[in-house]
N, C-alpha and C positions, 0 to 999 in steps of 0.2 A: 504493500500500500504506500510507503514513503518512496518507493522509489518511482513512483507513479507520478507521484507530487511532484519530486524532484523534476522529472523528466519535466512533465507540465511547466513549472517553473522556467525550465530553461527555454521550452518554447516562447512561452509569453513573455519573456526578459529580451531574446531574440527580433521577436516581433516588435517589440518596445524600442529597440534599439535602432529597427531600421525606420520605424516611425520616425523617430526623434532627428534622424542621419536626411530623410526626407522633406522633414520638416524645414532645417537648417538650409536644406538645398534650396527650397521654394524661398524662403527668406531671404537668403543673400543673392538670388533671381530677382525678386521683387526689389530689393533695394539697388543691385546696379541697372535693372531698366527707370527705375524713378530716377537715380542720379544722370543716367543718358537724356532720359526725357525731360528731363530740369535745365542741364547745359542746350539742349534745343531750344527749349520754350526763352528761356533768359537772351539766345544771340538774336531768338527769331523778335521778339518783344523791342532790342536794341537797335535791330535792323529798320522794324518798322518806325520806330522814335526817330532815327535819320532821314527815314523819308519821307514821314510826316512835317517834321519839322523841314526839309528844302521846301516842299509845296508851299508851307505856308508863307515862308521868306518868300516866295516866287509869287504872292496871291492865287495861285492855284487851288486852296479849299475856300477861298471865298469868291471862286468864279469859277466849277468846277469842269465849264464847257471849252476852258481853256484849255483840256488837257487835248483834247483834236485837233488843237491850233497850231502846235509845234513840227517842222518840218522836218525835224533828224527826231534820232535816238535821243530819248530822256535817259541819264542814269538816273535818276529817282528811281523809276521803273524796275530796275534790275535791285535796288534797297528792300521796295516792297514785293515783289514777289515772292524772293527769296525769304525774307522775314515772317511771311505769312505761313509759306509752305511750313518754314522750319517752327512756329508755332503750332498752327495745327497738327504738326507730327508729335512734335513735344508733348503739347497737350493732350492729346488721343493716349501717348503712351504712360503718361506721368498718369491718367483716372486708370486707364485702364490698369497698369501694375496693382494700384493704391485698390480698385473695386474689382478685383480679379475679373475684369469683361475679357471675355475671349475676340467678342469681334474686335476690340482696341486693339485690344496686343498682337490681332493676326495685321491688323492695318497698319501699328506701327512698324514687326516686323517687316513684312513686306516690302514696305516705303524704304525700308534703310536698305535692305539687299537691291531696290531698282536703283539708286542712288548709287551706292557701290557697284553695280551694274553699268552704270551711264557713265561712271567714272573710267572703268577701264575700258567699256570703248571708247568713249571718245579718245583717250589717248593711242589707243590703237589705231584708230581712222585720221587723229591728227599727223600720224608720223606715214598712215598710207596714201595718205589723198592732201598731200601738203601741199600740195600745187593747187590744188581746189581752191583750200583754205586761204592759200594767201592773195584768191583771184579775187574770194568775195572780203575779203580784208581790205583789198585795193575799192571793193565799189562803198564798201562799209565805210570808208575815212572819206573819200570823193564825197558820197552820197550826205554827210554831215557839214563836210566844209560848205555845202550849199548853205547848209543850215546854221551856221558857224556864228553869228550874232543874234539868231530867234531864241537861243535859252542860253542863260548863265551858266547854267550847272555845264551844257553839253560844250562852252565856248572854253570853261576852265577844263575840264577835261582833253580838249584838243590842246590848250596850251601847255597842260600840264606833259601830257606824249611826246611833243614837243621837243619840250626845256631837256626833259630824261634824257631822250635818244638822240638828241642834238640831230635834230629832220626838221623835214619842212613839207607840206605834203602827202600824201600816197606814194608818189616815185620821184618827186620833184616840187621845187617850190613853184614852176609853171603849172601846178594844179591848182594854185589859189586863184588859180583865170574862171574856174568853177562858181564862183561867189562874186553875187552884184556889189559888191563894195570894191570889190579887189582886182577885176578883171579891167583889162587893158581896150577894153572895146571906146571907140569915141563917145558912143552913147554916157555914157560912163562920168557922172559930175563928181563923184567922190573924188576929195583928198586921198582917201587911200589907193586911188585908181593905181594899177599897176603897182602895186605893195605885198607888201604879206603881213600877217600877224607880228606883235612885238617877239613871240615866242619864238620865232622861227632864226632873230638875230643871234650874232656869237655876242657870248659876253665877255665884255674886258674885268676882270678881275678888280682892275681898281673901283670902278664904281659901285659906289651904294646902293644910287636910286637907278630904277628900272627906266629908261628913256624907252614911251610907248609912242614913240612915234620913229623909232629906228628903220622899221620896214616900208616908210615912206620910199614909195618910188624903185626901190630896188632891184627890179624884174626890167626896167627900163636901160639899168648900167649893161656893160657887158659880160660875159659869164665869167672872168678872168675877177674883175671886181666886185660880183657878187659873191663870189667865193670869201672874200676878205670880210662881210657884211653880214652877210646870214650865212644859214644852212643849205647846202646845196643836193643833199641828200635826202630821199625819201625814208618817210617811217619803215614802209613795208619791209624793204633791207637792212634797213637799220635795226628791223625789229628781231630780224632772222638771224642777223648778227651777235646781235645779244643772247639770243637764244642757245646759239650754235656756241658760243664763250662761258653761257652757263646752265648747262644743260644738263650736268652731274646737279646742282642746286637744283633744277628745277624737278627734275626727279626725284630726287630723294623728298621734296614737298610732297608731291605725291605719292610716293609710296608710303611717305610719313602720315599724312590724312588715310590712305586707305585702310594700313597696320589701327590708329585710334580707332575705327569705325567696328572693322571685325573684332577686336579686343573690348568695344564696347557694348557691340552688337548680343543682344539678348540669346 
C-alpha cells in the first residue's frame, strides 16, 4: 500500500513539475512579446508625434485638402505610415500577450515575419535589379526637383542629399533646368534663372554664414568654372559611391536589425 502512494506521489510531483516548467515558459513568452510590442508601440507613437507635429508647422491639419496640393514626395508621409503600422503592430501584440487573444498574437506574429520577409528581399532585389533601382532613383530626384520649393520639408530634404554627397542633381546640376525657378528658358523672370540651389555650392571652410545666393547664375559660366563653384556631380553616382565605400557598414545594419527582430521575434 505505501508503495502505491509513493509511486503516486512521484507521478503527481512529476506532473507538478512540468506544470510549473510550463508555466514559466508561457510567462517569460508573455513578457518578451509585451516588451517587443512596447519598443513598437513607443517608436511607432514617436514616429507619429514627428509627423504630426511637421503638418502642423506646415498648416496642413488646419487645411487638411492641402495635403493633394503638393507636387513631389512629402516625407511626413513616410513619419506617418511607418509610425502607424509600427503602432498598430505594437498594440495588437502588447493586449494580445497581456489578454492571451490568439487572433492578436497570430497578427502580431505574422506582421513581424512579413516585415523580416520584405526585409530580405528587398535587399536581394536591390543588389539584382540595381540598374532598375537607380533608373527610378534618377526619375524619383528629377521628379521632386520639379517640386523643389512646393514643400519645406521635401526642399530640406533635397538640400540636405545635397550638402552629404557633395551632388547636384540626379546626374548633373543641368537637371535643375527641370524646375520653373531654375531653368534657363527666356520665359524665365526669376533671379535664380539659370542657378541651382545654395546646397548644390562647394563650401569654403572659412565661412560661417551660409551665402544663399551662391548658385546664382552658375549653369551660365563655363563647365571648367563651374567646377570651382558648385557640385558638378550627380546624386545618383554619388550615391552608388558611397554605397560601394560603405557597404560592409551598411550590411552589417542590416543584418544587425534582422538578428534584433528574430531574437525578439515571439
Amino acid at each position: 500500500m505505501s508503495a502505491e502512494l509513493l509511486e503516486e506521489s512521484d507521478i503527481s510531483g512529476g506532473g507538478s513539475t512540468k506544470t510549473a516548467q510550463c508555466s514559466q515558459f508561457i510567462l517569460t513568452l508573455k513578457r518578451k512579446i509585451t516588451e517587443t510590442a512596447r519598443w513598437f508601440s513607443f517608436l511607432g507613437i514617436a514616429f507619429l508625434g514627428i509627423g504630426l507635429w511637421a503638418w502642423n508647422e506646415k498648416g496642413v491639419l488646419s487645411n487638411i485638402s492641402s495635403i493633394t496640393d503638393l507636387g513631389g514626395f512629402d516625407p511626413v508621409w513616410l513619419f506617418l505610415v511607418v509610425g502607424g503600422v509600427m503602432f498598430i503592430l505594437g498594440f495588437a501584440g502588447c493586449i494580445g500577450a497581456l489578454r492571451e487573444n490568439t487572433f492578436l498574437l497570430k497578427f502580431f506574429s505574422v506582421f513581424l515575419g512579413i516585415i523580416f520577409f520584405l526585409e530580405l528581399t528587398a535587399g536581394v532585389l536591390a543588389f539584382v535589379f540595381k540598374d532598375w533601382i537607380k533608373d527610378q532613383l534618377y526619375f524619383f530626384i528629377n521628379n521632386n526637383i520639379r517640386a523643389y520649393r512646393d514643400d519645406i520639408d521635401l526642399q530640406n530634404l533635397i538640400d540636405f542629399t545635397q550638402e552629404y554627397w557633395q551632388c547636384c542633381g540626379a546626374f548633373g546640376a543641368d537637371d535643375w533646368n527641370l524646375n520653373i525657378y531654375f531653368n534657363c528658358t527666356d520665359s524665365n523672370a526669376s533671379r535664380e534663372r539659370c542657378g541651382v540651389p545654395f546646397s548644390c555650392c562647394t563650401k569654403d571652410p572659412a565661412e560661417d554664414v551660409i551665402n544663399t545666393q551662391c548658385g546664382y547664375d552658375a549653369r551660365q559660366k563655363p563647365e571648367v568654372d563651374q567646377q570651382i563653384v558648385i557640385y558638378t556631380k550627380g546624386c545618383v553616382p554619388q550615391f552608388e559611391k558611397w554605397l560601394q565605400d560603405n557597404l560592409t557598414i551598411v550590411a552589417g545594419i542590416f543584418i544587425g536589425i534582422a538578428l534584433l527582430q528574430v531574437r525578439r521575434a515571439p
